[in-house]
C-alpha positions as a Markdown table, in Angstrom:
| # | Residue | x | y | z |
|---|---|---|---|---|
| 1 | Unk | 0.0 | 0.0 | 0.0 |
| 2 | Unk | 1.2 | 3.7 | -0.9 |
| 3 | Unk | 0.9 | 6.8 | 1.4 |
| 4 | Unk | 0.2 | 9.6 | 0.1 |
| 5 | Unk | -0.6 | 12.9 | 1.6 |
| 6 | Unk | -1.4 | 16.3 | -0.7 |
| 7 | Unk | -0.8 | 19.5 | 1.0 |
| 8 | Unk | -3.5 | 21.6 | 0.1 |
| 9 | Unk | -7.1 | 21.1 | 1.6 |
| 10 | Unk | -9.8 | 21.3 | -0.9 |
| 11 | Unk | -7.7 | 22.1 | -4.1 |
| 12 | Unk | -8.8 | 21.4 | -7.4 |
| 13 | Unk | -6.2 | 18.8 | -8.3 |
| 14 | Unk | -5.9 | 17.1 | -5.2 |
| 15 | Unk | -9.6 | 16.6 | -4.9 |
| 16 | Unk | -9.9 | 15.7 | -8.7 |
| 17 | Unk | -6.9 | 12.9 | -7.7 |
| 18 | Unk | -8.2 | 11.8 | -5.0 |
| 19 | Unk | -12.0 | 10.9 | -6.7 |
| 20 | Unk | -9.2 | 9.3 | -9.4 |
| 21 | Unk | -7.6 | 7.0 | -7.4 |
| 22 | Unk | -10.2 | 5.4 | -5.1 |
| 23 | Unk | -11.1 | 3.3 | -8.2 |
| 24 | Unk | -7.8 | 1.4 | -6.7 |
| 25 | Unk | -9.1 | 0.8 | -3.5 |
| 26 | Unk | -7.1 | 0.0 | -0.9 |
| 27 | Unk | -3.8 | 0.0 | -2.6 |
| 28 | Unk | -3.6 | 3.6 | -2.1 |
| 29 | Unk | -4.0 | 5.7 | 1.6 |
| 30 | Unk | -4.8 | 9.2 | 0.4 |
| 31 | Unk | -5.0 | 12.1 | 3.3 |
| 32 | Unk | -4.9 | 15.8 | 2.8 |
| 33 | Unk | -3.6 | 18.9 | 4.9 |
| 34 | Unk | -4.7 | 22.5 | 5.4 |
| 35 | Unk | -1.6 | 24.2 | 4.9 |
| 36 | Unk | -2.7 | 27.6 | 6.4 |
| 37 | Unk | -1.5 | 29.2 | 9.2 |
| 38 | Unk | 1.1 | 27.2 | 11.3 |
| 39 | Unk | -0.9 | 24.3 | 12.7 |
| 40 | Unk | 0.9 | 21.8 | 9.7 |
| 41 | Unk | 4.0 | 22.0 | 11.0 |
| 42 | Unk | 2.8 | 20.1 | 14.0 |
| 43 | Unk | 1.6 | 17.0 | 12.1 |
| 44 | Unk | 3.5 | 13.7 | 11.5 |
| 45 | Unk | 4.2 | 13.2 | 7.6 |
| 46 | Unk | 6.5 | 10.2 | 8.6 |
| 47 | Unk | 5.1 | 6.9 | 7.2 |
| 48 | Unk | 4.0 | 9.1 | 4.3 |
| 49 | Unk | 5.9 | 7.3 | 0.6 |
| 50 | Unk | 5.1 | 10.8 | -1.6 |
| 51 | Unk | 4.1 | 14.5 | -0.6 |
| 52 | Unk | 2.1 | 16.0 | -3.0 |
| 53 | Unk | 2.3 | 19.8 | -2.8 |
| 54 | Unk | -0.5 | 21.7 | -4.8 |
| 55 | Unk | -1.1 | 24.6 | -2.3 |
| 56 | Unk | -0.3 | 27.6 | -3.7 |
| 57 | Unk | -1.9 | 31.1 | -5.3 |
| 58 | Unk | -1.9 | 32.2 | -8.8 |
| 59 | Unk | -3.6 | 35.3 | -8.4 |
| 60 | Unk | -3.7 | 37.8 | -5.8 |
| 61 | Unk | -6.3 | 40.9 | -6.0 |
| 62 | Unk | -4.2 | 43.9 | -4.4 |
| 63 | Unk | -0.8 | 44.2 | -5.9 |
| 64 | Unk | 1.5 | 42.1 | -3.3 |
| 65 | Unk | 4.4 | 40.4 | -5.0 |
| 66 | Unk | 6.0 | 39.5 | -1.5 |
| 67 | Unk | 2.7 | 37.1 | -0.8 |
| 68 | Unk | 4.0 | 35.2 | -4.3 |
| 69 | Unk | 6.8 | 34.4 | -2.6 |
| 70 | Unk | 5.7 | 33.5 | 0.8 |
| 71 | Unk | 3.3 | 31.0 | -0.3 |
| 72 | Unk | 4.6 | 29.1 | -3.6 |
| 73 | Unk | 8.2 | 29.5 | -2.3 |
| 74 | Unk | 8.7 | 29.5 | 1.1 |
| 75 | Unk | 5.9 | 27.5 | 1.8 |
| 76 | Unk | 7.1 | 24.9 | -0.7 |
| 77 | Unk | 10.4 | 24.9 | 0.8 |
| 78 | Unk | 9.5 | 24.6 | 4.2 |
| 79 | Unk | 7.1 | 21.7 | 3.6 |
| 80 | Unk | 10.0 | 19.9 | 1.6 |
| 81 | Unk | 12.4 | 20.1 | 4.6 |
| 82 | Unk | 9.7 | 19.2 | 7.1 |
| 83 | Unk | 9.3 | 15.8 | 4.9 |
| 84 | Unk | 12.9 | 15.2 | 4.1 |
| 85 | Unk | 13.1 | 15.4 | 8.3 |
| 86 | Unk | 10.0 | 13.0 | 9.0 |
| 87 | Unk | 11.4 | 10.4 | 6.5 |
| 88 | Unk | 9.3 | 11.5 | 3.4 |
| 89 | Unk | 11.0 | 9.0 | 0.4 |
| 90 | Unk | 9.6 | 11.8 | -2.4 |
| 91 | Unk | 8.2 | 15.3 | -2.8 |
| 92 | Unk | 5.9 | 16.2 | -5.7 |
| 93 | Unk | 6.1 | 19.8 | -6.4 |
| 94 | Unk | 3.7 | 21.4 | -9.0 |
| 95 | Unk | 5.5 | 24.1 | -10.9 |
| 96 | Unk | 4.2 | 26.0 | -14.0 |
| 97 | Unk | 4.4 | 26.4 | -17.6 |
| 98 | Unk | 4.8 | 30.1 | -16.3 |
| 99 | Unk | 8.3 | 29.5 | -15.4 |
| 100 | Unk | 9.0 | 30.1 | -19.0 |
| 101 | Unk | 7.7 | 33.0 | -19.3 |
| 102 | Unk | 6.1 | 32.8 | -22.9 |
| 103 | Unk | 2.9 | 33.6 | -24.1 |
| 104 | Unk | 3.4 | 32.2 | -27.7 |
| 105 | Unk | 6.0 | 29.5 | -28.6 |
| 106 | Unk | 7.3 | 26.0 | -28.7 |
| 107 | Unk | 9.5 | 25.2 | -25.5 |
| 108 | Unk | 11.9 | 22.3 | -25.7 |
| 109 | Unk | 14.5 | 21.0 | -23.7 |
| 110 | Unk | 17.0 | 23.6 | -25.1 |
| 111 | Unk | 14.3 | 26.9 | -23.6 |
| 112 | Unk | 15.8 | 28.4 | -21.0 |
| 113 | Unk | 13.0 | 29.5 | -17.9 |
| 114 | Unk | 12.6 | 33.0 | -18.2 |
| 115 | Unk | 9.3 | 33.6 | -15.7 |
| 116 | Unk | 7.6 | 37.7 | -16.3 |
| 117 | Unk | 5.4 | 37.5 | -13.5 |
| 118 | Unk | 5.5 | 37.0 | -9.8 |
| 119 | Unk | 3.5 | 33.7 | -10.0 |
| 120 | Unk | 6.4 | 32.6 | -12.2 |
| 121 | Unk | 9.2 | 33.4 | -10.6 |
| 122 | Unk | 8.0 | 32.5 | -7.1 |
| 123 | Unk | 7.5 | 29.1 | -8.5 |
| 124 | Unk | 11.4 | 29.1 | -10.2 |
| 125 | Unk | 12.4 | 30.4 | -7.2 |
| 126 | Unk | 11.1 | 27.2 | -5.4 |
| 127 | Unk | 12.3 | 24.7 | -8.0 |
| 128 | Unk | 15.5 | 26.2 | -7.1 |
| 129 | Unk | 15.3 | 25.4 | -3.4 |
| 130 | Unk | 14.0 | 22.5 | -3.7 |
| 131 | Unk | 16.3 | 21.0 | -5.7 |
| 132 | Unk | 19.0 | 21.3 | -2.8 |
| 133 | Unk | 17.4 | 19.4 | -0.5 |
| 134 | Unk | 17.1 | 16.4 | -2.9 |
| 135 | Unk | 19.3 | 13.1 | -2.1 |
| 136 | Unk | 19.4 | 9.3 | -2.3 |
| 137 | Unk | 16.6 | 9.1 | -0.1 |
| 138 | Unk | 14.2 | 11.9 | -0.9 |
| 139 | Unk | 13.2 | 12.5 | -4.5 |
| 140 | Unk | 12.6 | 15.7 | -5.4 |
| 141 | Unk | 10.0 | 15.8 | -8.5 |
| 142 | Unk | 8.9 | 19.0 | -10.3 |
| 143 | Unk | 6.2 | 19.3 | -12.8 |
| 144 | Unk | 5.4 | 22.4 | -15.1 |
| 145 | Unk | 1.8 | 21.3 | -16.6 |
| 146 | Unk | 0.2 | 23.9 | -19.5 |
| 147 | Unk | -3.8 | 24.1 | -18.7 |
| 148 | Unk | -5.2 | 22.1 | -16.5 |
| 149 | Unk | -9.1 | 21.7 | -17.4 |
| 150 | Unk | -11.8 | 19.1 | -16.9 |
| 151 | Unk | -15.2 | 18.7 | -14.9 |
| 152 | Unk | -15.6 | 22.2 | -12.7 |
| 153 | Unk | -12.1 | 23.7 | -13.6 |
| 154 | Unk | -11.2 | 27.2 | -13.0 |
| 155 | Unk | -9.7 | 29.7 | -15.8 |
| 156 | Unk | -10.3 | 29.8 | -19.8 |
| 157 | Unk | -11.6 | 26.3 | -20.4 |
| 158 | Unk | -15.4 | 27.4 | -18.7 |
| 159 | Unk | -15.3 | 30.7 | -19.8 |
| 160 | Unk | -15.0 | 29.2 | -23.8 |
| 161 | Unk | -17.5 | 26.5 | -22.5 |
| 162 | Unk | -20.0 | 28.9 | -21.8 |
| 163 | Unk | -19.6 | 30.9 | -24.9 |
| 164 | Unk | -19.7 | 27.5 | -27.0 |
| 165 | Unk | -23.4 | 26.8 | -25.8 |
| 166 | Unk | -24.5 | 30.7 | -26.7 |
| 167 | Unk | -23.4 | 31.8 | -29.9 |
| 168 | Unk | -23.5 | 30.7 | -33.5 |
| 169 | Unk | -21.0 | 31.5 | -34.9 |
| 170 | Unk | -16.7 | 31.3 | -33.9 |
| 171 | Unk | -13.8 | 32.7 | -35.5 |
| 172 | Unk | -11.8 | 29.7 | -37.0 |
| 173 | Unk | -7.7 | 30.7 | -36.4 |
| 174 | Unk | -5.0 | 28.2 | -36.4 |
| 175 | Unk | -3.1 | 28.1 | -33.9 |
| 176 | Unk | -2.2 | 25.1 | -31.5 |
| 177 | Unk | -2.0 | 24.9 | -27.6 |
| 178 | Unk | -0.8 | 22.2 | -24.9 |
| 179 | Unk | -2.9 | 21.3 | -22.1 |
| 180 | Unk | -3.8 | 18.9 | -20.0 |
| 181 | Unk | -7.0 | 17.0 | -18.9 |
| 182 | Unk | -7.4 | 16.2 | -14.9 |
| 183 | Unk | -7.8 | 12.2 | -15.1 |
| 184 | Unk | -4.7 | 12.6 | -17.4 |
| 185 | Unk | -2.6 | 14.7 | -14.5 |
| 186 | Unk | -4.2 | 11.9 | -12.1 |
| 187 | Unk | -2.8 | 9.2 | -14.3 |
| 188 | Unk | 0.6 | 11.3 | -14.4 |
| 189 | Unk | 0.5 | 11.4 | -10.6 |
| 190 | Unk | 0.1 | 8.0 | -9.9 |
| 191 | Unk | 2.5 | 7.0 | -12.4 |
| 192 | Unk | 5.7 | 9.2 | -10.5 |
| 193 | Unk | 4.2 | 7.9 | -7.3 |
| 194 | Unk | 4.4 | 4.3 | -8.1 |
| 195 | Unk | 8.1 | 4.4 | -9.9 |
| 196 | Unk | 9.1 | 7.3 | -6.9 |
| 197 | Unk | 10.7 | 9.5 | -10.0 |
| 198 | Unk | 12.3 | 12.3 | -9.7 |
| 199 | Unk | 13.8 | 15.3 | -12.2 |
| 200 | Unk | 11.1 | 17.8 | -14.2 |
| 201 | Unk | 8.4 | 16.6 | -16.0 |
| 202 | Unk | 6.1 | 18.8 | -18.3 |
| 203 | Unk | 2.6 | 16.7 | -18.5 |
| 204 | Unk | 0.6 | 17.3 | -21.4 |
| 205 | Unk | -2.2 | 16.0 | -23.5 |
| 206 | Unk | -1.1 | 13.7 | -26.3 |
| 207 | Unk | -3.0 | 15.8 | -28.5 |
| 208 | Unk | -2.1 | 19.7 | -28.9 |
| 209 | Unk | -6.0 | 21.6 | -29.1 |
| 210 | Unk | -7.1 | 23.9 | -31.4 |
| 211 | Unk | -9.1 | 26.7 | -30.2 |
| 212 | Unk | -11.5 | 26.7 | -32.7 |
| 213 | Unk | -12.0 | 23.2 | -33.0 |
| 214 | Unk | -12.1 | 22.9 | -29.0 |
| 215 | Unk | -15.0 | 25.1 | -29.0 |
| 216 | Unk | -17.0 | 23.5 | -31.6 |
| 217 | Unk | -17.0 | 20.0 | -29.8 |
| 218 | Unk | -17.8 | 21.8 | -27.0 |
| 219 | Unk | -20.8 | 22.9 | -28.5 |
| 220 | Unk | -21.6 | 19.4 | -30.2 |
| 221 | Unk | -21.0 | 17.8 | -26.8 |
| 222 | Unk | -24.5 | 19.9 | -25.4 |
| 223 | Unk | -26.2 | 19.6 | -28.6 |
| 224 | Unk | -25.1 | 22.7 | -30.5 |
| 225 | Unk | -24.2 | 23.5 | -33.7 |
| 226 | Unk | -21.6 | 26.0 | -34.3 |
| 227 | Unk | -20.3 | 27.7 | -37.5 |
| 228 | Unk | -16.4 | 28.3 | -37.2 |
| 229 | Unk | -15.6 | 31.7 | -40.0 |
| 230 | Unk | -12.1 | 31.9 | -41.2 |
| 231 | Unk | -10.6 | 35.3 | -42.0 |
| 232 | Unk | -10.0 | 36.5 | -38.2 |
| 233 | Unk | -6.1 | 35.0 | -38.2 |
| 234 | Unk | -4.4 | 38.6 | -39.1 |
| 235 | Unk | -7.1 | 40.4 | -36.5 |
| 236 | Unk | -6.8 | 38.7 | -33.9 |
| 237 | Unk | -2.7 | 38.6 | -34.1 |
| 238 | Unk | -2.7 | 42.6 | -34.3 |
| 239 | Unk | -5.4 | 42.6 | -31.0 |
| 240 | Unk | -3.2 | 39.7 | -29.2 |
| 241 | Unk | -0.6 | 42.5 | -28.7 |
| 242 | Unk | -2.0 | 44.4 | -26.3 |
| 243 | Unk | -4.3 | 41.3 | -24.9 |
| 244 | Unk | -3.1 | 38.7 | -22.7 |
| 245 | Unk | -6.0 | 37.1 | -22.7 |
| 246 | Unk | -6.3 | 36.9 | -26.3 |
| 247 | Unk | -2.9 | 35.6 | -26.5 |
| 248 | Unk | -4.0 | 32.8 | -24.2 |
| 249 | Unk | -6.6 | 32.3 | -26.1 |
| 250 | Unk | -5.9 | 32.1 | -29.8 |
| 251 | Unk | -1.7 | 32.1 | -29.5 |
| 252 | Unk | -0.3 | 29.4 | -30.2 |
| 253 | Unk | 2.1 | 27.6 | -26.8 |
| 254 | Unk | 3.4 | 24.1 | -26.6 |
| 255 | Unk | 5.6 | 21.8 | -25.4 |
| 256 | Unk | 7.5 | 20.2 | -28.1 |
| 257 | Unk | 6.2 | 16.5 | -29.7 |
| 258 | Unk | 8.1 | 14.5 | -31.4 |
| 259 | Unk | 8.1 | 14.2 | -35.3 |
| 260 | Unk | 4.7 | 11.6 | -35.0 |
| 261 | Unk | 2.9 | 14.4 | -33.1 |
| 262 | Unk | 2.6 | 13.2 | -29.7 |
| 263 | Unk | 4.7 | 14.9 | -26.8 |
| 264 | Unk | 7.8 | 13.0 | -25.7 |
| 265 | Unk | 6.8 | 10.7 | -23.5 |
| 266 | Unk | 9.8 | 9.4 | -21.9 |
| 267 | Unk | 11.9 | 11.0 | -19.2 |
| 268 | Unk | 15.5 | 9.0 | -17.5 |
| 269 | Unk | 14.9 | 5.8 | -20.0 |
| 270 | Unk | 11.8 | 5.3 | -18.1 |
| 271 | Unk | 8.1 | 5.5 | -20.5 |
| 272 | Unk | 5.8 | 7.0 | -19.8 |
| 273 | Unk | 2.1 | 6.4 | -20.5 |
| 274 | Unk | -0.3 | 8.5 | -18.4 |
| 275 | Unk | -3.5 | 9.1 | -21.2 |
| 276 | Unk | -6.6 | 8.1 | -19.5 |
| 277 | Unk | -8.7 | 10.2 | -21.9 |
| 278 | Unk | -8.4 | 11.3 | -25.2 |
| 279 | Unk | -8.7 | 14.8 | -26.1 |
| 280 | Unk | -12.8 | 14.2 | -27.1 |
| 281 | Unk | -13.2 | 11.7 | -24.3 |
| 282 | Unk | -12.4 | 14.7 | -22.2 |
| 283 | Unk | -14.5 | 17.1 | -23.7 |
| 284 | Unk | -17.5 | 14.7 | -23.4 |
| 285 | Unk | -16.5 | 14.0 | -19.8 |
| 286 | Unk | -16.3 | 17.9 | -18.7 |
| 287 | Unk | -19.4 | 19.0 | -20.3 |
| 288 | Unk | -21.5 | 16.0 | -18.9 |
| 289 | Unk | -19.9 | 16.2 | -15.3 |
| 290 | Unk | -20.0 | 19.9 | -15.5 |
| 291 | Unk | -21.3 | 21.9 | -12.3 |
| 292 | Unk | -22.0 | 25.2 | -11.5 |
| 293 | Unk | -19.4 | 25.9 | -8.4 |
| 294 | Unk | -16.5 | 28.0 | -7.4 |
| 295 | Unk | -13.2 | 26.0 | -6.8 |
| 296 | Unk | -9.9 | 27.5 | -5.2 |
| 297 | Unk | -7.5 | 28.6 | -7.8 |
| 298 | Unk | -4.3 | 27.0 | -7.8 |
């Protein structure tokens, strides 16, 4: 039996991995912490095989770089020693595509991290740390997913939802972006749990998604019909300059695939097969599990 404990009470990914893995019964002993205020540093995580650490902030209202830093750093850190102490035999750290600090792109293994915002450099600035405590005995393992979506996920993936089931018509632009479906991060998950990996790992979909075409199985999926209009490539590039959210949107970031168009999928001679879903398996599975609820950003 594995022991695992996620830092980070009622997070989007560790709630969405732990509805994942009780399909596996009792081969797996999943517990989570609050990590706020100091009352975590009192608890036991000896006995404990892997620490999954997902609590963190990506946005912040009033402008307070410092807080960046207090929570995805030194809150990583601190946890990290804490179960290198207790006799922790590997620490899961989730990083971010952010650590790049590209909008539009392909990043391979030759990109340099670069981070532009405080969300992205706080999280560098924990890989950093991190990676000194690592040894023989505790693995340190750091993943940098692109967009996480799937049943009641936060960010672009509900806002295009919604707009899929209300209008007619979609602006068809070509452009191609990595991401990642929650029961394929589970997958992921369980996979570095069960081998104790360690090193950086950048999770993504085997598929790359088109906007355009995302949004018109979206509206297939609830019984729509959607007209995608070409023309809008050149427009939309001159308005992505000034829009980070159009960027987002209709830019095109990925992780580099191999020559057969699937992302690299091996990492220290080890493979690596975490797809629980394909890309329209996932769609299906959002839009019909979809609810109506706030989650906490991560």
């Amino acid at each position: 039996m594995k022991r695992i404990l996620i830092t980070g009470a009622n997070s989007y990914i560790g709630t969405s991995f732990e509805n994942y893995m009780s399909q596996f019964g009792s081969d797996y002993q999943i517990e989570t912490i609050d990590m706020r205020g100091e009352d975590w540093k009192k608890a036991d995580f000896s006995g404990f095989d892997s620490i999954i650490h997902v609590a963190g902030i990506v946005h912040v209202k009033e402008k307070n770089e410092g807080l960046y830093y207090q929570v995805n750093r030194d809150l990583a850190f601190e946890t990290a020693k804490k179960a290198k102490s207790d006799g922790v035999n590997q620490f899961i750290f989730f990083s971010s595509m952010s650590v790049f600090g590209m909008d539009t792109g392909v990043i391979t293994d030759k990109t340099k991290p670069n981070p532009k915002t405080p969300y992205g450099k706080s999280k560098l600035a924990a890989e950093g740390l991190l990676k000194e405590l690592e040894s023989k005995s505790f693995r340190i393992c750091i993943l940098r997913p692109p967009m996480i979506y799937g049943p009641n996920s936060v960010g672009n993936y509900p806002r295009l939802a919604k707009l899929a089931k209300k209008i007619p018509v979609f602006p068809k632009v070509n452009n191609q972006r990595s991401m990642l479906y929650i029961d394929n991060l589970s997958a992921f998950l369980k996979l570095m749990v069960d081998t104790n990996l360690s090193g950086i790992f950048h999770p993504q979909n085997d598929e790359y998604v088109n906007t355009s075409e995302m949004v018109k199985i979206i509206a297939e999926v609830n019984g729509k019909r959607i007209f995608l209009v070409p023309g809008f490539n050149s427009l939309i590039k001159v308005a992505s300059i000034q829009s980070g959210l159009l960027r987002k949107v209709f830019g095109s970031l990925v992780y580099y695939s191999d020559t057969e168009g699937f992302p690299q999928s091996t990492s220290n001679n080890v493979f690596l097969d975490y797809q629980d879903k394909t890309f329209i398996e996932s769609i299906s599975h959002s839009e019909n599990s979809f609810e109506s609820s706030e989650k906490v950003e991560l």
